[in-house]
N, C-alpha and C positions, 0 to 999 in steps of 0.2 A: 504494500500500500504506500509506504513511503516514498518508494523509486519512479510510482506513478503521480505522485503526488508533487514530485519534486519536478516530474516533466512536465507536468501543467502549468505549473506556475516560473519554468524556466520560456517555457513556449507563452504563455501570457505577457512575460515579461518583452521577448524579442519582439513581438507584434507589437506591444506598446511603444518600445523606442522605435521601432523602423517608420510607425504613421508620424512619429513625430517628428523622426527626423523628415519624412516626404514633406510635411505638412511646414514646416520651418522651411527647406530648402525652394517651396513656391512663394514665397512672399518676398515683396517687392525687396527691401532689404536683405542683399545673397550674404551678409555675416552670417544672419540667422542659422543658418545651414551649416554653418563650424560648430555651433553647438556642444551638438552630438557628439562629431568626431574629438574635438579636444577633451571631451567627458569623460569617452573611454578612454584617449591617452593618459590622463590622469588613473584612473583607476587602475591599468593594467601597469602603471608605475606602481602605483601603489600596494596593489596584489603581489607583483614581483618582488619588491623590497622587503614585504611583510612574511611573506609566505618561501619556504625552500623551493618553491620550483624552478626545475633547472631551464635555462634559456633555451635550449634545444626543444623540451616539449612546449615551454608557453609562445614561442615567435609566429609561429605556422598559424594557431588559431588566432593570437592579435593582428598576425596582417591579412587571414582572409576577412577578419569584421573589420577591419577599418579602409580593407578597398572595399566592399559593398558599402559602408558609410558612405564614403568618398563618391560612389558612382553613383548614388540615389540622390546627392547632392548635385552633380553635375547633372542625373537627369532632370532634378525638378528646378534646376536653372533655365534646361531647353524649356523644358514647359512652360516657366514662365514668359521665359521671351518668347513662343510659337501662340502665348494665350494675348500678348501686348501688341502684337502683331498682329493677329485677328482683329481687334478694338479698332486699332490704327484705318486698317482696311473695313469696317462695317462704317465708320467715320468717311474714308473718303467716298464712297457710296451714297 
């Protein structure tokens, strides 16, 4: 029960940051969209310093989450610019 327990609220939690990160990364203001990524850098500082894990098993799993941070950031950049572009163009219309 515990092991199922713990995968719901580890899976609760990534859905949580990744809308938020989407959700930050489309607003007009692109700092927004660092957020996220500098949040985990912090942490996974912080887990690293605290905790004995060797840098061989923690590197692989912080830099695949922090290129998906990274690329959900750059998509919801295109998006915003492909949504201010639409505007633009229902205006010259």
């Amino acid at each position: 029960m515990s092991i199922l327990l713990n995968f719901f609220s580890t899976l609760i939690i990534t859905i949580i940051i990744v809308c938020m990160q989407k959700y930050l990364s489309t607003k007009k203001a692109w700092q927004l969209g660092a957020i996220v990524p500098l949040i985990s850098i912090i942490v996974f500082a912080y887990i690293y310093f605290v905790s004995s894990i060797q840098i061989a098993e923690f590197l692989v799993p912080c830099t695949i989450i922090l290129v998906l941070e990274l690329v959900i950031w750059i998509d919801g950049r295109h998006q915003y610019r492909k949504e201010e572009l639409n505007k633009m163009k229902v205006k010259d219309l």
